[in-house]
C-alpha positions as CSV (number, residue, x, y, z in Angstrom):
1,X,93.9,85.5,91.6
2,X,94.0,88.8,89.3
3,X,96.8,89.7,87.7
4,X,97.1,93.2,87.0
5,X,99.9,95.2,85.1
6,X,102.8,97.0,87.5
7,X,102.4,100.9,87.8
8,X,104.9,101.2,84.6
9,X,103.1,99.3,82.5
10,X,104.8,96.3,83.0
11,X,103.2,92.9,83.1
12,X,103.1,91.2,86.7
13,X,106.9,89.9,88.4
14,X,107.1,86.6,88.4
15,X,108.4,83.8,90.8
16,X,108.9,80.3,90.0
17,X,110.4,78.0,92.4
18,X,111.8,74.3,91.6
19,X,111.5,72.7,94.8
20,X,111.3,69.3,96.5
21,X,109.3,71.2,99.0
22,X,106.5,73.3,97.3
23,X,104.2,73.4,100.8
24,X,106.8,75.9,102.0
25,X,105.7,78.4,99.9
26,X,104.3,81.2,99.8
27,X,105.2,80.9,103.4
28,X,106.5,84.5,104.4
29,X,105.8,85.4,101.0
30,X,102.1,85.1,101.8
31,X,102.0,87.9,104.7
32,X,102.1,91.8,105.2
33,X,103.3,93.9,102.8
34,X,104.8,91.1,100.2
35,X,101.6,88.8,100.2
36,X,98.8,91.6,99.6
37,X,101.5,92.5,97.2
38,X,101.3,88.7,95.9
39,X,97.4,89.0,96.4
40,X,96.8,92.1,94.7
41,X,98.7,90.5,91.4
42,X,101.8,92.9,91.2
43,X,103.8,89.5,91.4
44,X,103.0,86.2,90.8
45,X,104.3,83.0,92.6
46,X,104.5,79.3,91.1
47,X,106.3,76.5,92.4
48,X,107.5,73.6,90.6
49,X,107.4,69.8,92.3
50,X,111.2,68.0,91.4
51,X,110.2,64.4,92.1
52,X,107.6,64.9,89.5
53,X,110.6,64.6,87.3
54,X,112.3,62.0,89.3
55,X,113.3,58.4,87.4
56,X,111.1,55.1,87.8
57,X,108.6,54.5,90.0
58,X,109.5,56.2,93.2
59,X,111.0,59.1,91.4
60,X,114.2,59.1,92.2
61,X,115.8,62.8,92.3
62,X,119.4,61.9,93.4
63,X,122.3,59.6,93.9
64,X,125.4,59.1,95.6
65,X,128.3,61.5,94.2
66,X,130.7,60.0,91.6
67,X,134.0,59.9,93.2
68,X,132.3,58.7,96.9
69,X,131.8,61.3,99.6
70,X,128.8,61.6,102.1
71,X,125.4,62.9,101.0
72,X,123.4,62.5,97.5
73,X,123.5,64.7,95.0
74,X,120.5,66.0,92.3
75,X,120.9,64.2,88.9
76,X,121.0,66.4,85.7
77,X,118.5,64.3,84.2
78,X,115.9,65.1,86.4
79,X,116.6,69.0,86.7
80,X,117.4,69.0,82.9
81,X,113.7,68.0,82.3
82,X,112.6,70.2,85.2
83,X,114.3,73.3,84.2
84,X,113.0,73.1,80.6
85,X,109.6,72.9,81.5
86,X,110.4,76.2,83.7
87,X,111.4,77.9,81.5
88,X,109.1,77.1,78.8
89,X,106.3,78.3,81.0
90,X,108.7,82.2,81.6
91,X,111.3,82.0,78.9
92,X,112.9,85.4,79.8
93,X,113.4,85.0,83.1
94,X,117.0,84.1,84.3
95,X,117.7,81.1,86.0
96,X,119.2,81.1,89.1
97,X,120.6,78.3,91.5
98,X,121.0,79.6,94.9
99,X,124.2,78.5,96.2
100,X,126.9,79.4,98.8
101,X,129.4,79.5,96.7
102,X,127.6,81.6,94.0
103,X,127.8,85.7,93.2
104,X,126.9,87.4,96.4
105,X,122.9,88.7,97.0
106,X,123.2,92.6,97.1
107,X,120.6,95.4,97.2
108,X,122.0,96.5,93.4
109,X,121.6,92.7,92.0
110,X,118.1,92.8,93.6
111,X,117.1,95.7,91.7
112,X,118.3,94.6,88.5
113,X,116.3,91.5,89.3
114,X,113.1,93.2,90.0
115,X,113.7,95.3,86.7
116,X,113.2,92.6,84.8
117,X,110.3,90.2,84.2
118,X,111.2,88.0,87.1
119,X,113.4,84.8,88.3
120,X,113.8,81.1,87.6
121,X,115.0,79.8,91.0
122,X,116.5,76.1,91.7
123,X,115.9,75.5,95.2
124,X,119.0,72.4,95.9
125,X,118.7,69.8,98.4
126,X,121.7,67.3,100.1
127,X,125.2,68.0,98.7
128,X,124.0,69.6,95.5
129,X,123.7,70.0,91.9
130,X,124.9,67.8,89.3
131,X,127.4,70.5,87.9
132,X,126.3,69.2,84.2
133,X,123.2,70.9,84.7
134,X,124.3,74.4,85.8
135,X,127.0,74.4,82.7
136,X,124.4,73.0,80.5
137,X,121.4,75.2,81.3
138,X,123.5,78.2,81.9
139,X,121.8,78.4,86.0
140,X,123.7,81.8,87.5
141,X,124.4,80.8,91.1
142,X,123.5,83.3,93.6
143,X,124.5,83.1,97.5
144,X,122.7,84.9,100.3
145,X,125.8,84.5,102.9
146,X,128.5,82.3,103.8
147,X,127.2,79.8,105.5
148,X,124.9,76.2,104.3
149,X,121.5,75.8,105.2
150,X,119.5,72.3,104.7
151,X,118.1,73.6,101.7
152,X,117.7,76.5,98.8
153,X,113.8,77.1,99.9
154,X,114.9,79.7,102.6
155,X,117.3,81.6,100.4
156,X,114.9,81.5,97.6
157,X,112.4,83.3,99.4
158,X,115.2,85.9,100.6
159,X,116.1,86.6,96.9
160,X,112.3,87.3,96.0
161,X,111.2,89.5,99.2
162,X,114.2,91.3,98.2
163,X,113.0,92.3,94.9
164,X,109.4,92.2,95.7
165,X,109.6,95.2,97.9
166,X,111.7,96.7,95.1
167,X,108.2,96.7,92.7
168,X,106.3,99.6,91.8
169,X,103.0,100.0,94.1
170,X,104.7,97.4,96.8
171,X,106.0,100.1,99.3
172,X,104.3,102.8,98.4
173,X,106.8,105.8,99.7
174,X,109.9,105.6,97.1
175,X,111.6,108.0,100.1
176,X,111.6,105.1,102.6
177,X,113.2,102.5,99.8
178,X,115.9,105.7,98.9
179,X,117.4,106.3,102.6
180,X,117.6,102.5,103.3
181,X,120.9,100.4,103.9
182,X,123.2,99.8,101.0
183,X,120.8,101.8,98.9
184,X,123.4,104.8,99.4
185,X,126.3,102.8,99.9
186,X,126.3,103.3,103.4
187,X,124.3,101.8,106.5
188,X,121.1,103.4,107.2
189,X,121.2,105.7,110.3
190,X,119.4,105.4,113.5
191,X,115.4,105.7,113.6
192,X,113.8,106.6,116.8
193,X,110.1,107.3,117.3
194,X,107.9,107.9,120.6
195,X,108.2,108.2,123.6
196,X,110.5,111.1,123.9
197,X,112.6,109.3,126.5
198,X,112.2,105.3,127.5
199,X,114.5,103.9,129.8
200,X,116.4,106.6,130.9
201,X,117.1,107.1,126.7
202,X,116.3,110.5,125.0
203,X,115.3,110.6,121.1
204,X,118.7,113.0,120.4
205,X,117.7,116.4,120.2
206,X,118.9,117.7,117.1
207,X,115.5,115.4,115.6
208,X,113.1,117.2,117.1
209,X,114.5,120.5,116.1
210,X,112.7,120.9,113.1
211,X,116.0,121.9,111.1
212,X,115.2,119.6,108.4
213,X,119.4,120.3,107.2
214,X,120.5,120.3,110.2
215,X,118.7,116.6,110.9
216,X,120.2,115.6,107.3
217,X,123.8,116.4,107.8
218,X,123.2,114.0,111.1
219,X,121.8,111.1,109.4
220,X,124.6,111.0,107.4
221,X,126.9,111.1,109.6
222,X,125.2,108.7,111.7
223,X,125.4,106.4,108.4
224,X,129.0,107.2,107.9
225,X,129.9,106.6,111.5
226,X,128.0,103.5,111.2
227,X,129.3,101.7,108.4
228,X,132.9,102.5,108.8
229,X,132.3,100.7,112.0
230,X,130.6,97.6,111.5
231,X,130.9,97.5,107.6
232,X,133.9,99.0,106.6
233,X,134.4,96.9,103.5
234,X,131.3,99.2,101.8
235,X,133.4,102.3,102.0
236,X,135.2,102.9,99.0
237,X,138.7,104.1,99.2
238,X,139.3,107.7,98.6
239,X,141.3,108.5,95.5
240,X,144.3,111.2,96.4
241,X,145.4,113.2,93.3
242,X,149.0,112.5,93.0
């Protein structure tokens, strides 16, 4: 595949994945807009087999958890090894361990990501990490909700759609990326598109006026309305002059 440089000049993003699981990828990655993205070269995506790390001869990855407790846990001398190799191979990209108790996946930390030359992710499996390994290698752990899942693979390809979309010459239209949720602060008003009525349900009338203000002052009240209603925690408290 061709690698070509990003619209600014920069060389292509870049993905690597440590995984137990590298057939799951590019998985969504690899279709619409991200894959002919991923196709095109204006990010790159690698993947990174565990096991081939793993101890003796089945290539052991884990064991049970010092202490006792259900469920195994990855051992730091496998992902030490693994994660060295990684970043050997992209030395300036951060490494991240996604992680439900880790810093919170926002539209802001996925554009600071996509700034940069890409990510390092640790994808877990069972009950974990070794912690040794994320104080050792310096892993920043990143959450994309509070709940579990089975695995980091999903999450990991949440955290890179995320940015991917965010690259120059992904989107195309830097309007559509500007009036989107959180990118403002605020939830994204309501779209609407033909038929003029379906169901019994009119597009409301003030968007078909033509009053491009007008259609702006609704949006964001639409926005407002919105997220003080179903995200209220986004709206920042107002600051009274004493």
């Amino acid at each position: 595949m061709a690698h070509f440089p990003l619209s600014d000049g920069r060389p292509p993003w870049r993905a690597q994945v440590l995984t137990l699981f590298p057939e799951m990828f590019p998985g969504p990655l690899g279709v619409s807009l991200i894959g002919q993205a991923l196709e095109a070269g204006i990010w790159s995506l690698d993947t990174i087999q565990i096991r081939d790390f793993g101890l003796g001869r089945h290539r052991q990855v884990d064991d049970t958890p010092a202490g006792g407790g259900a469920g195994m846990v990855l051992r730091a001398d496998v992902l030490g090894p693994a994660l060295d190799h990684a970043r050997e191979r992209a030395p300036a990209a951060p490494l991240i361990y996604l992680s439900p108790r880790g810093t919170p996946l926002t539209q802001q930390l996925a554009r600071d990501l996509a700034e940069g030359p890409g990510v390092t992710l640790l994808a877990g499996r069972f009950e974990g990490v070794d912690q040794r390994v994320i104080d050792e290698k310096g892993l920043k752990e990143i959450s994309i909700g509070d709940y579990v899942l089975a695995g980091g693979e999903v999450a990991a390809m949440v955290l890179i759609e995320a940015c991917v979309r965010l690259l120059p010459g992904v989107l195309g239209a830097a309007e559509s990326l500007a009036s989107e949720s959180f990118e403002t602060g605020l939830l994204e008003y309501p779209q609407y598109t033909k038929p003029r009525e379906w169901e019994g349900r009119a597009i409301p009338e003030i968007l078909l006026s033509g009053d491009h203000k007008k259609i702006a002052e609704w949006r964001q009240r639409q926005a407002e309305e919105l997220t003080a209603a179903r995200r209220p925690d986004l709206i920042r408290p107002t600051r009274h002059a004493k």
